[in-house]
FIKOLZA-1660 file (N, C-alpha, C; in steps of 0.1 Angstrom, whole numbers, plus 5000, padded with zeros to 4 digits):
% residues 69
   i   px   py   pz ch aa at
   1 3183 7060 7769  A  X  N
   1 3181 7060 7784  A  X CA
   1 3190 7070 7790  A  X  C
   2 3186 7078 7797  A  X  N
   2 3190 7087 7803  A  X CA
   2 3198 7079 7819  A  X  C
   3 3205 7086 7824  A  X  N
   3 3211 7081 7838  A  X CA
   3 3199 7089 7847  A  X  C
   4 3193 7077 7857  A  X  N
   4 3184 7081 7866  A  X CA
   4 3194 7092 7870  A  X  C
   5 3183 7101 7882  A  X  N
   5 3185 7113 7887  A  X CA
   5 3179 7109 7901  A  X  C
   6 3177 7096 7902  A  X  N
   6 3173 7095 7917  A  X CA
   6 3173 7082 7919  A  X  C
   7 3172 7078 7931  A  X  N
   7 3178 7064 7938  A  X CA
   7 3166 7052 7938  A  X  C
   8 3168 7040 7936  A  X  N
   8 3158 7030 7936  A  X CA
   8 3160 7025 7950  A  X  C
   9 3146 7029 7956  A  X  N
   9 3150 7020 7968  A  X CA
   9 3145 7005 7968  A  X  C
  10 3151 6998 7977  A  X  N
  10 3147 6979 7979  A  X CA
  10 3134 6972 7972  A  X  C
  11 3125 6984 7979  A  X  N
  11 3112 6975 7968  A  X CA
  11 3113 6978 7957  A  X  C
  12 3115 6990 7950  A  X  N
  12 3117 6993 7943  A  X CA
  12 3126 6985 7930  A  X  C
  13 3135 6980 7938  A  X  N
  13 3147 6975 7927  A  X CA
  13 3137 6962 7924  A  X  C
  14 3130 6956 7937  A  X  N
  14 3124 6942 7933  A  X CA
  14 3112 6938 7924  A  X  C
  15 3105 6953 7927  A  X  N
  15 3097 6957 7914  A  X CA
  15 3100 6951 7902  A  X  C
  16 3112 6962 7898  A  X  N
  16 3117 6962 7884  A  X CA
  16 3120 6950 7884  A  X  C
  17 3129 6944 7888  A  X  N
  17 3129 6932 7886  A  X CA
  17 3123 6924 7884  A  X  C
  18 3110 6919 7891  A  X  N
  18 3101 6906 7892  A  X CA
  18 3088 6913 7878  A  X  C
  19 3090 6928 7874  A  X  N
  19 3082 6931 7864  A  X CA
  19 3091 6925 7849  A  X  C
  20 3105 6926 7848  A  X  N
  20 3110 6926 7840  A  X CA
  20 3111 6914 7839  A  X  C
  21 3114 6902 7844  A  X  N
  21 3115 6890 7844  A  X CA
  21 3101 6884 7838  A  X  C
  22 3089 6889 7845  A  X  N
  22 3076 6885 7839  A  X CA
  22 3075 6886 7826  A  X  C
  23 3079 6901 7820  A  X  N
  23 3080 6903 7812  A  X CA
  23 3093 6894 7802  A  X  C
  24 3102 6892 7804  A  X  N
  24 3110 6880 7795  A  X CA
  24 3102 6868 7796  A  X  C
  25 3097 6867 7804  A  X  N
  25 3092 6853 7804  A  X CA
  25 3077 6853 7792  A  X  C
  26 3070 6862 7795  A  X  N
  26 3059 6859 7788  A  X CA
  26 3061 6861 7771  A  X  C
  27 3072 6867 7773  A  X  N
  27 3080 6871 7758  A  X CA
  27 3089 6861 7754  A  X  C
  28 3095 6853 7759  A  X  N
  28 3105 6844 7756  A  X CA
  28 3114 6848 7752  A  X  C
  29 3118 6860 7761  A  X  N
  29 3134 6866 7758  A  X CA
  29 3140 6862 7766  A  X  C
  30 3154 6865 7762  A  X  N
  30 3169 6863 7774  A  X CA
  30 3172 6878 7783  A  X  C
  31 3170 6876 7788  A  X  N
  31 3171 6887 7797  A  X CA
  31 3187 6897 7794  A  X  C
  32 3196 6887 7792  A  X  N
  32 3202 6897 7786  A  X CA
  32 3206 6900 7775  A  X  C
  33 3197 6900 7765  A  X  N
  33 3195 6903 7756  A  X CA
  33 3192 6921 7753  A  X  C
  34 3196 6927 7739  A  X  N
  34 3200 6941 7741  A  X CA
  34 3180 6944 7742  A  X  C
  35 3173 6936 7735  A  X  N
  35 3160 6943 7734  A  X CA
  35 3150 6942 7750  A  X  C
  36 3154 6928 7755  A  X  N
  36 3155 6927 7770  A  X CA
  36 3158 6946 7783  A  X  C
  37 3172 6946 7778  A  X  N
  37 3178 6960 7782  A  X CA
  37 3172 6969 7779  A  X  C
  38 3165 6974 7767  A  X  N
  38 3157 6982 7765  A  X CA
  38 3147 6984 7772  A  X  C
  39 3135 6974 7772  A  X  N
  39 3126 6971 7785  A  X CA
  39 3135 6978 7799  A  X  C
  40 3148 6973 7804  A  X  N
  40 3148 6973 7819  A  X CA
  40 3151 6993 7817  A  X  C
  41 3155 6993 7805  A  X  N
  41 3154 7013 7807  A  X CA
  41 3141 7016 7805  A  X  C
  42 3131 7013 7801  A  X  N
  42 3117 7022 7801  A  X CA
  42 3113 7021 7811  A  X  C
  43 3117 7009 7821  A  X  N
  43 3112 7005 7830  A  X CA
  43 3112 7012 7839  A  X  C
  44 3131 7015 7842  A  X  N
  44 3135 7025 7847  A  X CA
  44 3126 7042 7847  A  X  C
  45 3126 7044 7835  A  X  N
  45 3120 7054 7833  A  X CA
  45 3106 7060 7836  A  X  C
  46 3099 7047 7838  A  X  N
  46 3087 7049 7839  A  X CA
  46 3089 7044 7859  A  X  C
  47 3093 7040 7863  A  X  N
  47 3090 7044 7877  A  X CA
  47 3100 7054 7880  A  X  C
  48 3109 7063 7875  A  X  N
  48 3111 7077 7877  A  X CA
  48 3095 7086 7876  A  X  C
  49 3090 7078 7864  A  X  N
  49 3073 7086 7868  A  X CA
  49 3066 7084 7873  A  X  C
  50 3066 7073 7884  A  X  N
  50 3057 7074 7895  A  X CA
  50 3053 7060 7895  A  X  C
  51 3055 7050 7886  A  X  N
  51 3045 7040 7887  A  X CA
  51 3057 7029 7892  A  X  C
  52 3056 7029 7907  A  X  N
  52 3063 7018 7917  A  X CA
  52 3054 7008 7923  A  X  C
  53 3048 7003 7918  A  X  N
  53 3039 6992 7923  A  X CA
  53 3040 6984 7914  A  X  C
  54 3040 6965 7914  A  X  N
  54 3043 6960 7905  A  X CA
  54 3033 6960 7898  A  X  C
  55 3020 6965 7896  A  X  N
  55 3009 6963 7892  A  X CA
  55 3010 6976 7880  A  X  C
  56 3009 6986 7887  A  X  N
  56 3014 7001 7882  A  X CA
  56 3026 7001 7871  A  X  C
  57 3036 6993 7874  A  X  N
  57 3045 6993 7863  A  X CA
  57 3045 6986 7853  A  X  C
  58 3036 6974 7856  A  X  N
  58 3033 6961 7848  A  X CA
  58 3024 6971 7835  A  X  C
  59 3012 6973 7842  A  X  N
  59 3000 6985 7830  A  X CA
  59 3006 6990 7823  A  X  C
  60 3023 7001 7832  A  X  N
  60 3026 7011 7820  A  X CA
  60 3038 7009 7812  A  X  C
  61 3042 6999 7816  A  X  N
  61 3055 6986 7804  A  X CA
  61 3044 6984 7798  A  X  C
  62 3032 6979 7800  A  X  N
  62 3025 6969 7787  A  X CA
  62 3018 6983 7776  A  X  C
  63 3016 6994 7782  A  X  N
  63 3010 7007 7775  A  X CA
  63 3020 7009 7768  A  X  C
  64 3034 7006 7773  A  X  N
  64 3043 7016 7766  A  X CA
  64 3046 7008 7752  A  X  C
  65 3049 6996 7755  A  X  N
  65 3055 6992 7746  A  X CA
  65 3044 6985 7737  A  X  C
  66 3029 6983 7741  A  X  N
  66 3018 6983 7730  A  X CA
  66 3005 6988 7733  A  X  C
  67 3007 7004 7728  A  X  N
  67 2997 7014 7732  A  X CA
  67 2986 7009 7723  A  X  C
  68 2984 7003 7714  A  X  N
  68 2970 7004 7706  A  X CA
  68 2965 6993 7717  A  X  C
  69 2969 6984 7719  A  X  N
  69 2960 6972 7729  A  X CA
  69 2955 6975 7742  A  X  C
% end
């Protein structure tokens, strides 16, 4: 994970958030757990590329981390 290069605003943080939590939950991980962490940096990463909607980030966490499906 790279150090963002720009700032999360309010919705934004809540995004990440309420996507990453869905995501533990339908996963049955501990959130802080190191593979949990990994998720919250792609997550990161991928709304540095544009997808700030929780809908939008939801699609491209689930693309990223299982592109054949």
């Amino acid at each position: 994970m790279q150090i963002p290069t720009f700032t999360l605003e309010n919705g934004e943080v809540e995004v990440l958030t309420a996507v990453v939590d869905a995501w533990c939950q339908a996963n049955r991980m501990d959130p802080e757990s190191e593979c949990a962490q990994a998720v919250v940096a792609l997550a990161i990463d991928l709304i540095e590329a544009g997808f700030r909607t929780h809908e939008s980030l939801s699609i491209a966490l689930a693309n990223a981390l299982h592109p054949e499906a």
